[in-house]
N, C-alpha and C positions, 0 to 999 in steps of 0.2 A: 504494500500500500504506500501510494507517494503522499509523504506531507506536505500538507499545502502551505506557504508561506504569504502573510498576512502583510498586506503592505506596499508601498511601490519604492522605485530605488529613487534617493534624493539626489542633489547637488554632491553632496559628501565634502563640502568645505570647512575646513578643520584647522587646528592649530597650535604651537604648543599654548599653556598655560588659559586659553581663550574662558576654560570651564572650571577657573579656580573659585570663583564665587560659588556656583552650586556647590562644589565640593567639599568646601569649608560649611554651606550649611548643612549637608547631607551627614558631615563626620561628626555635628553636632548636637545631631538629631537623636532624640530617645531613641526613635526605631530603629536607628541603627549601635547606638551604645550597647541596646540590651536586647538586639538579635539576640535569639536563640543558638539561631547558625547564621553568621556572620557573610553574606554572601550577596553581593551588587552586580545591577546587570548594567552594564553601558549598553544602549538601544540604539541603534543608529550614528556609532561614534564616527562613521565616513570615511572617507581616504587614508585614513592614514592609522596607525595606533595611539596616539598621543592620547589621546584624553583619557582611553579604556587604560593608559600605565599609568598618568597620573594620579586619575581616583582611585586606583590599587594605595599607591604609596601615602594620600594623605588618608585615608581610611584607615590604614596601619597604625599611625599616628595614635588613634584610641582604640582600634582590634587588631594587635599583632597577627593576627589567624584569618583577615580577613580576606578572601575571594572576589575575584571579578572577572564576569565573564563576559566580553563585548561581543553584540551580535549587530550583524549587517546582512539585510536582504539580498545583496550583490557579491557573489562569490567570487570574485574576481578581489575584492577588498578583503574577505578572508582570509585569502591566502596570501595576500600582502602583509597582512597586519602578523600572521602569522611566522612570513619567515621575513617579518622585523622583529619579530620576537626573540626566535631563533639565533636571529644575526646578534643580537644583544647579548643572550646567553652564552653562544659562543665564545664573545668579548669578554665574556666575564663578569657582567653586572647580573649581580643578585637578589632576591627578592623579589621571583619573577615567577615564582613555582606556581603562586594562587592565579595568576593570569592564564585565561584562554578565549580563543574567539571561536565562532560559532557561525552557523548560516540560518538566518530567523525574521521575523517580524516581529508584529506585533503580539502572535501568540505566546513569545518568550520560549523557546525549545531548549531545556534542559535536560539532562541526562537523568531518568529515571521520574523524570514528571516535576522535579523539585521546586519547589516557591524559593525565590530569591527573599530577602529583608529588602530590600532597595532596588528600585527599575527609575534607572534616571535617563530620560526620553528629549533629548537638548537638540535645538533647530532641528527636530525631525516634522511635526505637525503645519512649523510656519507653512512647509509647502503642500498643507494641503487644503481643502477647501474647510469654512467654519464648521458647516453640518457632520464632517465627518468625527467631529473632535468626541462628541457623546461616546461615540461607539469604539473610539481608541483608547480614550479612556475606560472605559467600562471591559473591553477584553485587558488591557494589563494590567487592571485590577484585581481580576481574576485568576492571576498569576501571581500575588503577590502573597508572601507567608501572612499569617495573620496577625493583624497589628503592624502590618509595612508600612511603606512610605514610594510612593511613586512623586517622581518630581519633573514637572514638565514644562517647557519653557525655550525662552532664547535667548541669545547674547549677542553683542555683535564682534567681531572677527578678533577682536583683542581682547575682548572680555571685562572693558570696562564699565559694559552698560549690560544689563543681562536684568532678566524679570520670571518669576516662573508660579506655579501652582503648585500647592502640594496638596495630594489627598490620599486617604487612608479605606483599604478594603472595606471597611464598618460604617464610614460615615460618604465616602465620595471627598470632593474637594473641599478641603479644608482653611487655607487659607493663601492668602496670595503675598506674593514676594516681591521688591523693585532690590536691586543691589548694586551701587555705583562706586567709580573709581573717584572717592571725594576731591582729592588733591588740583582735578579735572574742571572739577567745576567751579565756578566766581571768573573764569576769565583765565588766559596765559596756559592751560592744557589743551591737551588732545584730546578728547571722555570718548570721538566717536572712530577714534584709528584710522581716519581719512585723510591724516597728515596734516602738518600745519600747526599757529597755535590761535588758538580762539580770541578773537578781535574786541570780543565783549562775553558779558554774562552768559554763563551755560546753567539755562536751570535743570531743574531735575524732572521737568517733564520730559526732557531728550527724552526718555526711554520711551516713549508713546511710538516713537517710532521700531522697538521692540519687545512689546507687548506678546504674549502668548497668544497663539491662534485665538482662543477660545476667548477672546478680548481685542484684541487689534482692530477690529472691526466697532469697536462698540466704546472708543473714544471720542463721544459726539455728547450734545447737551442731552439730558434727561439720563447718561446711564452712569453710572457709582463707580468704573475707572475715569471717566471724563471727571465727574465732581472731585473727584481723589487726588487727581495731579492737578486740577486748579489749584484746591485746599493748600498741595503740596509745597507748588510754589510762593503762595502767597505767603505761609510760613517761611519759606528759604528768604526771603525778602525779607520780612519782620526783623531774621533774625541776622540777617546783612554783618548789624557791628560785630558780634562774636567772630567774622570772618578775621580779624586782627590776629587772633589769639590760634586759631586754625580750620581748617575747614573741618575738620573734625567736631568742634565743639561747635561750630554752624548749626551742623549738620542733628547731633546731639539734640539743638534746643529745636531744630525744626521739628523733630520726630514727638518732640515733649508735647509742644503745641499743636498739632496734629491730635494729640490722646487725648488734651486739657480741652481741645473742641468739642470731643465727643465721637473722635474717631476708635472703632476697635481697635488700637496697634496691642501688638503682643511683644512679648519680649524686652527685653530694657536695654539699659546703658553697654552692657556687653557686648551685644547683637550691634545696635548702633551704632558704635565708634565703627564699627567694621562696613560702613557704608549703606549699610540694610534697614528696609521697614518689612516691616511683614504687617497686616492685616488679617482679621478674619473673612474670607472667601463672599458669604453673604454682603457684606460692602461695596462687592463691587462685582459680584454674580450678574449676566446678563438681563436684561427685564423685558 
């Protein structure tokens, strides 16, 4: 019986370092501290190996024992990724044992049926259409051990601007992420890796231009990601003078004043120096 593989082949545009913000949130995450079994799937990591080695290595970071298996619909990247594997091994770089790539979609095809803790799904759905997003969601959910964590989303080529969803087999999507390269923004950086340096203010709505599928479309008046990066900005403004001091602690008071509004934000001062709001999901769920 042939398996059918769930899914179409994308761009596969990839990069080193591009998916360190997901990663840093994924290794912070309950559901993956206190896997059971310890085991992440990179979904569509694209051309190259980089991202499926990198979330090996910072996953490690809090589960020594941790697995990663990247899968690609396009077997021709398989075996790329693979005898770049190979080729590293060879060389001698270690800590490569839990790595493997696979040939998959969305069904998530592991050996002997197994739910992974973690399926992180990164510029795979931008390129698809919005209505397909319910039903890719809902099959890699169903893949996920119970009490995982699926993380879906994008970033753009450097990975200083990246946004994504997180949601959990029991509840669906749970809440939504923006995470930026602070340093970037107020003027004088790069935030969007298109070269150059910024002529004036970069606010923190740049990221509307990479918004998760399931959202990108729904940056207009009346829906709760459009009201959310007004909000957002209008705080990053308020809190202008702190930029003295750093864009850090900018950034900090804009995220305060956002909660002091009456916004869901989750997380605190830890999460935030690190560039990140997280929201709960319903705020900014399509309507």
């Amino acid at each position: 019986m042939v398996r059918m593989v769930e899914g179409r082949v994308t761009r596969g545009t990839t990069g080193v370092n591009r998916l360190r913000r997901m990663d840093r949130f994924v290794a912070a995450h309950p559901a993956w501290r206190q896997a059971a079994v310890p085991h992440a799937v990179d979904l569509g990591y694209g051309a190259s190996w980089w991202t499926a080695r990198e979330l090996l290595f910072r996953l490690r970071t809090v589960r020594p024992d941790a697995r990663v298996t990247g899968i690609e619909i396009d077997p021709a990247r398989v075996r790329h990724a693979r005898a770049q594997a190979n080729a590293a091994r060879d060389a001698g770089e270690s800590g490569l044992d839990g790595l493997e790539f696979r040939v998959g979609g969305f069904e998530v095809p592991l050996p002997g049926g197994a739910r992974p803790a973690v399926i992180r799904a990164a510029n795979v759905l931008r390129q698809y259409d919005e209505g397909e997003v319910a039903g890719a969601w809902e099959r890699m959910l169903a893949r996920l051990a119970p009490g995982g964590l699926l993380v879906e989303g994008t970033s753009n080529e450097v990975g200083r601007v990246a946004s994504w969803v997180s949601l959990r087999p029991e509840v669906g999507p749970e809440s939504f992420t923006i995470a930026l390269h602070l340093d970037a923004l107020g003027g004088g950086g790069d935030v969007t890796g298109r070269g150059g340096v910024a002529t004036g203010e970069v606010m923190p709505s740049v990221v509307a231009e990479r918004l998760p599928k399931a959202l990108i479309h729904r940056n207009v008046p009346g829906e709760g990601v459009h009201e959310l990066l007004r909000a957002l900005d209008a705080q990053w403004v308020r809190a202008a003078p702190l930029s003295t001091f750093s864009a850090r602690q900018r950034w900090i008071a804009t995220v305060r004043g956002l909660r002091d509004a009456g916004w869901p934000v989750r997380d605190g001062v830890t999460r935030w120096r690190l560039g990140e709001l997280t929201v709960d999901w319903a705020a900014v769920a399509p309507r």
